[in-house]
Backbone as CSV, one residue per row, in Angstrom:
resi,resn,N_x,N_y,N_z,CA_x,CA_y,CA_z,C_x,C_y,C_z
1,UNK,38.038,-8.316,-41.259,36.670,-8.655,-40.849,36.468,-10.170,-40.987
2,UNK,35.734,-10.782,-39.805,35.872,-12.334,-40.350,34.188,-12.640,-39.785
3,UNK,34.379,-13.811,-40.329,32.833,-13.994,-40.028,32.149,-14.297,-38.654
4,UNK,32.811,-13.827,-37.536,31.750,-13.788,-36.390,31.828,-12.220,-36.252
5,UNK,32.547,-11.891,-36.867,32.227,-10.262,-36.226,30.751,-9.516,-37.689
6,UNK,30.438,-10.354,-38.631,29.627,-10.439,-39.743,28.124,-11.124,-39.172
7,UNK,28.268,-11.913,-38.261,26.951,-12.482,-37.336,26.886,-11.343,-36.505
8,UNK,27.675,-11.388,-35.671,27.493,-10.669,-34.076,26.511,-8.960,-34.516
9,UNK,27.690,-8.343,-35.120,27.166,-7.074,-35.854,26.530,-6.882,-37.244
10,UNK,26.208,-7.604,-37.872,25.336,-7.388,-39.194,24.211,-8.254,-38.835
11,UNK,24.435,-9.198,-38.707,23.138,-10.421,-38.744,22.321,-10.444,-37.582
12,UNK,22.918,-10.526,-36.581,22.258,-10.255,-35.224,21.442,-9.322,-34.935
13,UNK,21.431,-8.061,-35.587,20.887,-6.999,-35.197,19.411,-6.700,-36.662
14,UNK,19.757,-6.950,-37.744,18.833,-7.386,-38.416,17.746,-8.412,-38.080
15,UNK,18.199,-9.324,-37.707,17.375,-10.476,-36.881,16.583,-10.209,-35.904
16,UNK,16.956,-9.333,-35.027,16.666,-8.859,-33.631,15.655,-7.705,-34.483
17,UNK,15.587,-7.002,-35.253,14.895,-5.543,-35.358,13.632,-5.659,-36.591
18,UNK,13.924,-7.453,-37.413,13.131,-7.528,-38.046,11.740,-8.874,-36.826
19,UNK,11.936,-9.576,-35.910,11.860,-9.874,-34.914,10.908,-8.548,-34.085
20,UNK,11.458,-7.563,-34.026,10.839,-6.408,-32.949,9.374,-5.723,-33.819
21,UNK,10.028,-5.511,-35.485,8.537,-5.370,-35.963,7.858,-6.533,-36.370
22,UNK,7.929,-7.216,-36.874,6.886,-8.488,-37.284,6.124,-8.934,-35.844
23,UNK,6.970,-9.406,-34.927,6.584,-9.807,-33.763,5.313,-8.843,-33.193
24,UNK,5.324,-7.592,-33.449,4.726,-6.248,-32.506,3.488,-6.809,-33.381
25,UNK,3.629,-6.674,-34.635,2.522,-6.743,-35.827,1.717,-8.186,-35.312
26,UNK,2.595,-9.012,-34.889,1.383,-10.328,-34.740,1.096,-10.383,-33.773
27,UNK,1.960,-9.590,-32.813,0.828,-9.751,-31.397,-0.320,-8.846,-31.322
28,UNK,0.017,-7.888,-31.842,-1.197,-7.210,-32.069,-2.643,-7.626,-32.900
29,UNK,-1.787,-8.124,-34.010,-2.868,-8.526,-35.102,-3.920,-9.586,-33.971
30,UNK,-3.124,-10.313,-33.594,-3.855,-12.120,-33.213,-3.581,-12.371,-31.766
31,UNK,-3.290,-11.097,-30.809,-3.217,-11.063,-29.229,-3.495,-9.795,-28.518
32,UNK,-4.404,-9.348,-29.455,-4.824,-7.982,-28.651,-5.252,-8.152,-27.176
33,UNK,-5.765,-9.250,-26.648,-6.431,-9.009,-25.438,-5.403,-9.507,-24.609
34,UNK,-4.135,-9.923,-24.836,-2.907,-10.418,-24.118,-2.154,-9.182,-24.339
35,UNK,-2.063,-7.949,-24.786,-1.763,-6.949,-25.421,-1.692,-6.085,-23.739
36,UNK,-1.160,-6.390,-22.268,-1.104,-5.902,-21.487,-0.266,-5.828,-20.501
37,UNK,-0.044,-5.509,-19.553,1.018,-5.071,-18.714,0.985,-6.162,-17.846
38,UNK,-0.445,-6.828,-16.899,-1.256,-7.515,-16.458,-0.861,-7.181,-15.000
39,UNK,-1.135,-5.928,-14.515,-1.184,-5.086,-13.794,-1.863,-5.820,-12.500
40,UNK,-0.466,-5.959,-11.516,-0.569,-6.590,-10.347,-1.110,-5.658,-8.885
41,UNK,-1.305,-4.317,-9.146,-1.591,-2.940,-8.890,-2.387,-3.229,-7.345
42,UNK,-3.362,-4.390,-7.928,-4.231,-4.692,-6.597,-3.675,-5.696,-5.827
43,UNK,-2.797,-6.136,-6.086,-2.297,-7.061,-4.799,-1.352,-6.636,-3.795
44,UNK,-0.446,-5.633,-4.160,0.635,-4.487,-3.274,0.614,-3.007,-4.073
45,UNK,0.872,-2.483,-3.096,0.944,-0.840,-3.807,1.948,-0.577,-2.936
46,UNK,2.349,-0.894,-1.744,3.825,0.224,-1.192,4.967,0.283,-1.987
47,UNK,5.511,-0.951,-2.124,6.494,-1.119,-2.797,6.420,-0.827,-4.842
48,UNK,5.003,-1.290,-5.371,5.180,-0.380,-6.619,5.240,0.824,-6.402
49,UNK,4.329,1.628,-5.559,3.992,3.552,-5.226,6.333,3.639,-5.350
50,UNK,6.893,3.122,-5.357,8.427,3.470,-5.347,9.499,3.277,-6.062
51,UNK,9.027,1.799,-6.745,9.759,1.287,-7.690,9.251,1.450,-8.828
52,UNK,7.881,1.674,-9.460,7.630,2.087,-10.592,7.914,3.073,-11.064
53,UNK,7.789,4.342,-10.260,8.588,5.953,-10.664,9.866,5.944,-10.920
54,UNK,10.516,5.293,-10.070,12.219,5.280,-10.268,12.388,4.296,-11.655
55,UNK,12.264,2.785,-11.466,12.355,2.603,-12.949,11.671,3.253,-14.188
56,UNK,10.504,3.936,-14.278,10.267,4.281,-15.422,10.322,5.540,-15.562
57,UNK,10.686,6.517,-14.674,11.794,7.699,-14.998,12.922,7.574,-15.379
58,UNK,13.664,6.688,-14.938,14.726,6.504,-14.983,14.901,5.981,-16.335
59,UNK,14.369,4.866,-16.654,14.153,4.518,-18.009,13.818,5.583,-19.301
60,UNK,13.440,6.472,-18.626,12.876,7.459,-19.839,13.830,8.194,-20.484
61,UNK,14.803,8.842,-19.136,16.022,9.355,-18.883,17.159,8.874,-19.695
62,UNK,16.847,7.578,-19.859,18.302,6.357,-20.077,17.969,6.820,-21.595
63,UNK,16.704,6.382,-22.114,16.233,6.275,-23.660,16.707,7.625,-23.918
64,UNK,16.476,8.694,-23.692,16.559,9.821,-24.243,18.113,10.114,-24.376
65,UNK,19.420,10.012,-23.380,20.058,9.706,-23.509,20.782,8.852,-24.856
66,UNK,20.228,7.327,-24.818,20.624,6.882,-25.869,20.346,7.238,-27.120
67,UNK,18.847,7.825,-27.387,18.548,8.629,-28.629,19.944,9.877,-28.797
68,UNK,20.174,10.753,-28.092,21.231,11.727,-28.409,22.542,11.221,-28.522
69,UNK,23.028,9.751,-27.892,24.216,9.283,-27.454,24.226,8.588,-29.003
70,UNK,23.568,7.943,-29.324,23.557,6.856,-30.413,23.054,7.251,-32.217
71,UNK,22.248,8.653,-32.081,21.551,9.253,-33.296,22.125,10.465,-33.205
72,UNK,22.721,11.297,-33.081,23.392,12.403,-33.418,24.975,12.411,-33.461
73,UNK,25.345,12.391,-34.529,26.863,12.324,-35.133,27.612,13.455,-34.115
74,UNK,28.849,13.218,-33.848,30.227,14.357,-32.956,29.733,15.615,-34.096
75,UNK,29.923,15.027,-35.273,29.958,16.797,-35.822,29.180,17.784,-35.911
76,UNK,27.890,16.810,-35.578,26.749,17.700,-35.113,26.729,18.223,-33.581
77,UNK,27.482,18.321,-32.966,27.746,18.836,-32.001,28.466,20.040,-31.206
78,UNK,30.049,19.469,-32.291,30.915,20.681,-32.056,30.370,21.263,-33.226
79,UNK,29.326,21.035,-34.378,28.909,22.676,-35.223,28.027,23.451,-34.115
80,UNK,27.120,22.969,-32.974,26.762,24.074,-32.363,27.546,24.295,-31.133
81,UNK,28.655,24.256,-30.872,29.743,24.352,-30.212,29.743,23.544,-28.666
82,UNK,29.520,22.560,-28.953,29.223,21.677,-27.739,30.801,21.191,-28.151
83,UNK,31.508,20.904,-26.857,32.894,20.761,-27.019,32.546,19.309,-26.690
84,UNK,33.821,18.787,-26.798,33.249,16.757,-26.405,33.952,16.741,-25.045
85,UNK,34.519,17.674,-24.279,34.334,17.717,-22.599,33.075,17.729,-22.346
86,UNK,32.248,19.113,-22.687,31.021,19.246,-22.027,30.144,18.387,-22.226
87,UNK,30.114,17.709,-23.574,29.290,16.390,-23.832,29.442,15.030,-22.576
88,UNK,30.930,14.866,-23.034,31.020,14.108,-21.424,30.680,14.137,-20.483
89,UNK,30.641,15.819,-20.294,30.161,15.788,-18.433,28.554,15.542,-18.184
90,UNK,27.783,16.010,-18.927,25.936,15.772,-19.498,26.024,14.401,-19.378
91,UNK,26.578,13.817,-20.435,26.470,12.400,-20.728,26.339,11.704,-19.492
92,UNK,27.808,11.588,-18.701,28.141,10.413,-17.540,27.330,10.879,-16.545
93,UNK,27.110,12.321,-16.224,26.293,12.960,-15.005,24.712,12.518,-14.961
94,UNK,24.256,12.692,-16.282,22.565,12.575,-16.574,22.775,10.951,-16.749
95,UNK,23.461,10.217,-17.325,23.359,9.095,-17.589,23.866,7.883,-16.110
96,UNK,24.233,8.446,-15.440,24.559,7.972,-14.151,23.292,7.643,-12.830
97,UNK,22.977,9.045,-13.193,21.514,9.397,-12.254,20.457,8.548,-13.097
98,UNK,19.687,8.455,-14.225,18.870,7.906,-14.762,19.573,6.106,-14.943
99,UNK,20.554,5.576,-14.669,20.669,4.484,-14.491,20.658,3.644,-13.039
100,UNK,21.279,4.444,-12.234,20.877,4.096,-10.478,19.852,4.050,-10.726
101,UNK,18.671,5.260,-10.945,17.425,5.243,-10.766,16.676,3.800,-11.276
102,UNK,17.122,3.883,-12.684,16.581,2.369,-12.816,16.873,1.520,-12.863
103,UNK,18.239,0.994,-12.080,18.473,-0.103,-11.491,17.831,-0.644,-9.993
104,UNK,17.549,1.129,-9.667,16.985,0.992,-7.934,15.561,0.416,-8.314
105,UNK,15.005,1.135,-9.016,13.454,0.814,-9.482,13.238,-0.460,-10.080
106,UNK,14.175,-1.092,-10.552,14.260,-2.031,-11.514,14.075,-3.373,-9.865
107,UNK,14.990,-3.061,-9.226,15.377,-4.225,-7.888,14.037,-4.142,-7.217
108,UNK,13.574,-3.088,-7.049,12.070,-2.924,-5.891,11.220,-3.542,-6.622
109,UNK,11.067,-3.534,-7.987,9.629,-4.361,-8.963,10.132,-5.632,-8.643
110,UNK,11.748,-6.441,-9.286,11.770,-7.754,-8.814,11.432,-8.879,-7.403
111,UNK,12.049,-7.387,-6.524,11.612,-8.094,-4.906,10.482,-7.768,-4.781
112,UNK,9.664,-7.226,-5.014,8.102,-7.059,-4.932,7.419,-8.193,-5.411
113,UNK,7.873,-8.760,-6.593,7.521,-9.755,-7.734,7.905,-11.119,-6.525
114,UNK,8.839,-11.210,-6.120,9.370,-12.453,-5.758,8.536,-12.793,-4.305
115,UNK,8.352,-11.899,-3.329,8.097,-11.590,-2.237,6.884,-11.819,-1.851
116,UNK,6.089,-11.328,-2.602,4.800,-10.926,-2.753,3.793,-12.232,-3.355
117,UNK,3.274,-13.102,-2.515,2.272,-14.249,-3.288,1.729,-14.406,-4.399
118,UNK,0.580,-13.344,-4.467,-0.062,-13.515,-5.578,0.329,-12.706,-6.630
119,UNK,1.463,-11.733,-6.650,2.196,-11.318,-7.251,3.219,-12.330,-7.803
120,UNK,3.710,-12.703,-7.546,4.669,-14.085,-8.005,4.107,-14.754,-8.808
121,UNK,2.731,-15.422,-8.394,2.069,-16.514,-8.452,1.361,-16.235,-10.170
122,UNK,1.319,-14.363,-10.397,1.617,-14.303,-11.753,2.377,-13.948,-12.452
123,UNK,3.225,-14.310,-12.334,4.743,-13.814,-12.733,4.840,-15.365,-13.904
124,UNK,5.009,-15.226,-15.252,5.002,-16.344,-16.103,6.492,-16.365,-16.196
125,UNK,6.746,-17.311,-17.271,8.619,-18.098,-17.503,8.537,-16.729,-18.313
126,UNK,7.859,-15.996,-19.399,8.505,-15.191,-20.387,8.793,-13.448,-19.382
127,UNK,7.924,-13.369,-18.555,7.862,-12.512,-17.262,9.607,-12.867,-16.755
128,UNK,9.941,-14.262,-16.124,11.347,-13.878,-15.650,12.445,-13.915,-16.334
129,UNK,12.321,-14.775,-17.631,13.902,-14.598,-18.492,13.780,-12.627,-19.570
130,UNK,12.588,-11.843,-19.145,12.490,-10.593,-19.870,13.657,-9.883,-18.494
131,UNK,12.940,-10.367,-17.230,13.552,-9.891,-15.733,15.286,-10.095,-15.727
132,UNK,15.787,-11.254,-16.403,17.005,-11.590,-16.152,17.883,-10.270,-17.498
133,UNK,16.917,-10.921,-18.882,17.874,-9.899,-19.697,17.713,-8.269,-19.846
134,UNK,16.776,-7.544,-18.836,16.889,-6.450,-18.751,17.889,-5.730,-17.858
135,UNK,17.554,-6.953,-16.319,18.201,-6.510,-15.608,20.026,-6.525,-16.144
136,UNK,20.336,-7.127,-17.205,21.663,-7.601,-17.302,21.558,-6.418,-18.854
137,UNK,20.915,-6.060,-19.203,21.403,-4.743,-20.712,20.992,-3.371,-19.572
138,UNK,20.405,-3.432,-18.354,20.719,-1.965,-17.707,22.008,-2.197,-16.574
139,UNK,22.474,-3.043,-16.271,24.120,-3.409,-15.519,25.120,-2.971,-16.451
140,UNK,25.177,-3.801,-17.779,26.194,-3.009,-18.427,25.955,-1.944,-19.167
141,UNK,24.820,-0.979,-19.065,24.752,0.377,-19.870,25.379,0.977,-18.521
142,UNK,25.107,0.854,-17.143,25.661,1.765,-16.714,26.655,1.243,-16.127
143,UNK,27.186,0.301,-15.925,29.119,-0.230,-16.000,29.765,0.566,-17.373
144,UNK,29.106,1.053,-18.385,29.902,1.879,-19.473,29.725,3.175,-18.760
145,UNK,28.788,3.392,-18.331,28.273,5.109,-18.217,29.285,5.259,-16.747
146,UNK,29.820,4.453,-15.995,31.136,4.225,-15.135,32.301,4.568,-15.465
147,UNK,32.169,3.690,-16.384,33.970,3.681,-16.855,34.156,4.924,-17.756
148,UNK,33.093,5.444,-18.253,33.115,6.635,-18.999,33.319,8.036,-18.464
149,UNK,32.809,7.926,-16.744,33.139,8.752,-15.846,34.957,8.796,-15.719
150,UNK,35.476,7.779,-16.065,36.914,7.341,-15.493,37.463,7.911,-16.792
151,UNK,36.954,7.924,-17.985,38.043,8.446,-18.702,37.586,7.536,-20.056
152,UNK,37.202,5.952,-20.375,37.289,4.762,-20.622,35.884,4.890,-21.756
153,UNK,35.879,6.209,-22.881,34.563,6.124,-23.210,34.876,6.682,-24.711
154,UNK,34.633,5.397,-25.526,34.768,6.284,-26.895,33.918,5.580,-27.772
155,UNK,32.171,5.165,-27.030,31.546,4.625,-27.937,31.374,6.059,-29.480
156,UNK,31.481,7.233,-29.113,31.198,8.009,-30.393,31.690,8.021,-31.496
157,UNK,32.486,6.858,-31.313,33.673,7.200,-32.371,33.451,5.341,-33.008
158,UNK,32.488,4.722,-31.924,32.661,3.116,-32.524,31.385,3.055,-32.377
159,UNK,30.640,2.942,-31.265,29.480,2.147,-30.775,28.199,2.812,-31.796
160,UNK,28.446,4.109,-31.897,27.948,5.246,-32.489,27.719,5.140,-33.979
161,UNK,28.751,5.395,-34.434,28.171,4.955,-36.110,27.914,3.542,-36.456
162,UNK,28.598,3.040,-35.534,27.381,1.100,-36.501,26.379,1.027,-35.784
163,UNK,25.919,1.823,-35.236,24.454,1.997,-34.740,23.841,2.401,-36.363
164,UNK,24.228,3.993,-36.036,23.861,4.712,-37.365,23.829,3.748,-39.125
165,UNK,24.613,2.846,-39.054,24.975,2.487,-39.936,23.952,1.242,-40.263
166,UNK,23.583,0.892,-39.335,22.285,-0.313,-39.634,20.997,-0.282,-40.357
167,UNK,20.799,1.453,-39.596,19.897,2.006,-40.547,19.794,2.542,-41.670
168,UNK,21.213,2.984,-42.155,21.627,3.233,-43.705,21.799,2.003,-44.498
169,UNK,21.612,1.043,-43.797,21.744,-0.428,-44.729,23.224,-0.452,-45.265
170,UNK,23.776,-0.055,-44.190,25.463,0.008,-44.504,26.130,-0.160,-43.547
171,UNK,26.240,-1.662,-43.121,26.550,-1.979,-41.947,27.985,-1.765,-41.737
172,UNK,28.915,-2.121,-40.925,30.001,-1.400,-40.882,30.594,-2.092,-38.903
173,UNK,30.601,-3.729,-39.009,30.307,-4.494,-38.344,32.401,-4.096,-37.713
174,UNK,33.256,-3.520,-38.197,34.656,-3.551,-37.589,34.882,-2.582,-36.758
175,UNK,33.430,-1.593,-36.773,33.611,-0.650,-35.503,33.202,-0.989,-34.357
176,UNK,32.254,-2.162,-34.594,31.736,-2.563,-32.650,32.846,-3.593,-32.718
177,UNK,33.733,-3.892,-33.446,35.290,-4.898,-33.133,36.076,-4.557,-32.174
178,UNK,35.838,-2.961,-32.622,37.172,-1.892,-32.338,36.686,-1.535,-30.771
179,UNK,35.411,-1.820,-30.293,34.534,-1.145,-29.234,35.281,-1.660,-27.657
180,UNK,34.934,-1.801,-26.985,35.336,-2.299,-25.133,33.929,-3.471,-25.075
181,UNK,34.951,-4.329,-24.536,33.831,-5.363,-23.939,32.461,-4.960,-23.480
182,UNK,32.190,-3.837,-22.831,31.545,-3.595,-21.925,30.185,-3.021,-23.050
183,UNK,30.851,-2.319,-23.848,29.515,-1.903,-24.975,29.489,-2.901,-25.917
184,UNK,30.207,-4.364,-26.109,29.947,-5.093,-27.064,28.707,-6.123,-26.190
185,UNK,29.069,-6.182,-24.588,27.838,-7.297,-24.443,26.575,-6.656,-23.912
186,UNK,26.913,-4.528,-23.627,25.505,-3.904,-23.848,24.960,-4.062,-24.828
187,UNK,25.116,-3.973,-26.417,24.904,-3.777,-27.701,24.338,-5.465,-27.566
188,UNK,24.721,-6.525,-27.232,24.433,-7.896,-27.805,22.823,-8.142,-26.418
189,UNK,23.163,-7.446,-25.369,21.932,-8.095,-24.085,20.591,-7.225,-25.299
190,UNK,21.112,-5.858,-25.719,20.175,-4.936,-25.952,19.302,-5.605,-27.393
191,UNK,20.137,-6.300,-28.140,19.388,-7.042,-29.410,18.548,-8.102,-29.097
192,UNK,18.939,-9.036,-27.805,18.072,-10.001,-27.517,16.950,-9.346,-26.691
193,UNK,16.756,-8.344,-26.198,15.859,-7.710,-25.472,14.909,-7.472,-26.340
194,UNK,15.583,-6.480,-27.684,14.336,-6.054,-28.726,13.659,-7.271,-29.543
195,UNK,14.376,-8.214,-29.606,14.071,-9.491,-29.872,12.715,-10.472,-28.952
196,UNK,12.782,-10.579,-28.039,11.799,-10.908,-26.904,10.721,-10.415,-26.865
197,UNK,11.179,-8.929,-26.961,10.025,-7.624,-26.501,8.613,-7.758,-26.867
198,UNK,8.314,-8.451,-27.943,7.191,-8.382,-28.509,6.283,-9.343,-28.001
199,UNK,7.061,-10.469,-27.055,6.246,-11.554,-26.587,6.166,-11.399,-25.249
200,UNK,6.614,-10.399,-24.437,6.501,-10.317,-23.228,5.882,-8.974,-22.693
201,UNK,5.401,-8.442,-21.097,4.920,-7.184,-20.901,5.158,-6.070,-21.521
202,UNK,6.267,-6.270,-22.137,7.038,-4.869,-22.076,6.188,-3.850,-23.542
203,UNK,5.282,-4.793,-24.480,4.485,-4.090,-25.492,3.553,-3.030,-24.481
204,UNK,2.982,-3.135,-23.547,2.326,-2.408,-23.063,3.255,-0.599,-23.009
205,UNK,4.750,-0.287,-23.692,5.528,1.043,-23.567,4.761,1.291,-24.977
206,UNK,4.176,0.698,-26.050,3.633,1.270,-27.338,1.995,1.084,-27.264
207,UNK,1.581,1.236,-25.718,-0.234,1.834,-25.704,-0.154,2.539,-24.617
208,UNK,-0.726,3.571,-25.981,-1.010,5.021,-24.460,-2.532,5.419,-24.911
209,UNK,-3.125,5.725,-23.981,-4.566,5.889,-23.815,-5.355,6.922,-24.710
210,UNK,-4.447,7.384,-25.427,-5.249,8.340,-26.054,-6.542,8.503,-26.324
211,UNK,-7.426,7.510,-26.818,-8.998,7.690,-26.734,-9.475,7.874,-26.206
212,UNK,-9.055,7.898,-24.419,-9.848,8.097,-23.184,-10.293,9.564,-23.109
213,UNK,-9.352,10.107,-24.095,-9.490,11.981,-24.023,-10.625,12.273,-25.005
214,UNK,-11.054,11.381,-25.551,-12.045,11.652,-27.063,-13.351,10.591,-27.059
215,UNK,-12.941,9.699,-25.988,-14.553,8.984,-25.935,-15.489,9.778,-25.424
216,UNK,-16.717,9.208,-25.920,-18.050,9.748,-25.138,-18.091,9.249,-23.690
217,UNK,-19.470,10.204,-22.906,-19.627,10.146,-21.685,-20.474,8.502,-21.454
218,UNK,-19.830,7.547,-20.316,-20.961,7.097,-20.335,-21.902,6.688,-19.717
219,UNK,-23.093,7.097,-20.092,-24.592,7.279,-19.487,-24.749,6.315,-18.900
220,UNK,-25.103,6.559,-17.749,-25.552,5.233,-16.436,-27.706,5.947,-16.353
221,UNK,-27.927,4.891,-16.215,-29.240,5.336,-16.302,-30.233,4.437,-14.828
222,UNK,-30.864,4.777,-14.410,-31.642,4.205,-13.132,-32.875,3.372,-13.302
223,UNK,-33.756,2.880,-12.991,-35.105,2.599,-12.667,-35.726,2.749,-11.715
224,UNK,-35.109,3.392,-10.524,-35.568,3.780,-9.778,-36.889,5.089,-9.950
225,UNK,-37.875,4.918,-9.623,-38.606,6.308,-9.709,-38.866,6.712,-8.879
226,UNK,-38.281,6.731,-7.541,-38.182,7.498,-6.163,-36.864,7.937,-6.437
227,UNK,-36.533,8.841,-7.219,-35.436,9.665,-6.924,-34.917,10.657,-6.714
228,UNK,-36.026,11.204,-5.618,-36.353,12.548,-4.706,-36.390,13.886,-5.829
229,UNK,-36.356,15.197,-4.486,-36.663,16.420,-5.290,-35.443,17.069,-6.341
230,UNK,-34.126,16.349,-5.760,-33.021,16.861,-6.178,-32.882,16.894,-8.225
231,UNK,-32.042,17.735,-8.759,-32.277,17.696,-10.338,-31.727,16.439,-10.593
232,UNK,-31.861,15.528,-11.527,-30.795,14.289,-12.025,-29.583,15.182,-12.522
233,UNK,-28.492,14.386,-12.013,-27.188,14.723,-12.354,-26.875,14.345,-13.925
234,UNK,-25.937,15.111,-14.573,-25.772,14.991,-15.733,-25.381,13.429,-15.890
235,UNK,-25.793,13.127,-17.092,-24.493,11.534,-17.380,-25.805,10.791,-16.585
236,UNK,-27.410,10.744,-16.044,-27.902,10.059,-15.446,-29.508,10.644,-15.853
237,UNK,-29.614,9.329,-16.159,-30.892,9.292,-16.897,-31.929,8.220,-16.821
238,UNK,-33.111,8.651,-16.806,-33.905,7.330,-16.262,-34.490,6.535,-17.449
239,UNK,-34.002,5.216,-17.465,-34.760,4.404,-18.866,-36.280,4.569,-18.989
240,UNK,-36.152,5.054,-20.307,-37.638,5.306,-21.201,-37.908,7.108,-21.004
241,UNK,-37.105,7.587,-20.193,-37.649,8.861,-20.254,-38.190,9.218,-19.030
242,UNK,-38.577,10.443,-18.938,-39.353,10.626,-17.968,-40.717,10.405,-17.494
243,UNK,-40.554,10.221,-16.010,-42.563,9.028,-15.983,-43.263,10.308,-15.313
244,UNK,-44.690,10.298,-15.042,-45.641,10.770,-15.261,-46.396,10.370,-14.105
């Protein structure tokens, strides 16, 4: 073990994950109202109505994937008799389809972005270097999920436990040594990504609307007092009450 493989895999990824929470914590704390997607929605819709489904299915697809690919140990597998053929074939098959998808989806948001005036025109510097290193940690997840089709795939046995191992605080930096190029500069695009993440759109994947299901109704009220024979509709009410 020598000391760049002690940066690359121990230090780097600590850096990057203590970075992903502190960062989340202060943008939130002291940028809530920058706390958004900044939803270009009204300036084109053909081209998002196509590329947003495909990348963020596809994306969903990929994550879930990596949750089972990266957090569940081989031996938890063949104990419920999942053989590591059939794992393979799930793996490269589901992981193939959910990476086209969001590479296709991924290309239609950029040329939409580029193409598109006033779409561009808000497109910031932290907006295109998030654009460059995503697009380049979903190229080589699925250049592995390729070569893994070919035969060329043994992150379970490397990529896999020094994942696991970061979070046991027992790092174990000579198995991504032992790994293929191809998952050492997925593993390195993917740390500077979680690294970034907190200063660019991409916080808007940790707000989901939940209160919208639990707020109150809210009351629009009129001044009009010509407002014929019909009953007032619920949610509509005339200020001060009813007149006389």
């Amino acid at each position: 073990m020598n000391a760049l493989e002690i940066v690359l895999w121990v230090i780097l990824p600590y850096i990057s994950l203590a970075i992903f929470v502190v960062g989340h914590y202060w943008r939130y704390r002291y940028d809530k109202f920058g706390w958004t997607t900044r939803s270009s929605q009204l300036y084109e819709r053909r081209l998002l109505r196509w590329g947003s489904p495909l990348f963020h299915f596809g994306i969903l697809f990929a994550l879930g994937g990596h949750v089972i690919g990266l957090g569940i140990p081989r031996s938890w597998t063949d104990a419920v008799g999942i053989t590591e053929a059939m794992y393979h074939v799930v793996a490269v098959g589901i992981g193939a389809i959910a990476g086209f998808c969001t590479l296709a989806g991924l290309a239609i948001l950029i040329y939409r972005r580029r193409t598109v005036g006033p779409v561009f025109s808000a497109t910031t510097r932290n907006d295109k270097f998030m654009y460059v290193v995503l697009t380049a940690t979903i190229i080589f997840g699925l250049s592995n999920t390729v070569m893994g089709a070919a035969g060329e795939s043994h992150y379970r046995d490397t990529v896999s436990p020094w994942f696991r191992s970061i979070f046991y605080f027992q790092p174990q930096p000579e198995l991504m040594s032992e790994a293929l190029l191809g998952y050492q500069l997925h593993a390195l695009s993917a740390l500077l990504l979680f690294a970034i993440w907190p200063f660019t759109r991409l916080v808007h994947v940790f707000s989901a609307p939940l209160g919208y299901f639990t707020r109150p109704y809210i009351v629009y009220r009129s001044r009009d007092e010509h407002l014929g024979n019909r009953a007032t509709p619920r949610g509509w009410e005339r200020v001060g009450g009813p007149r006389r």
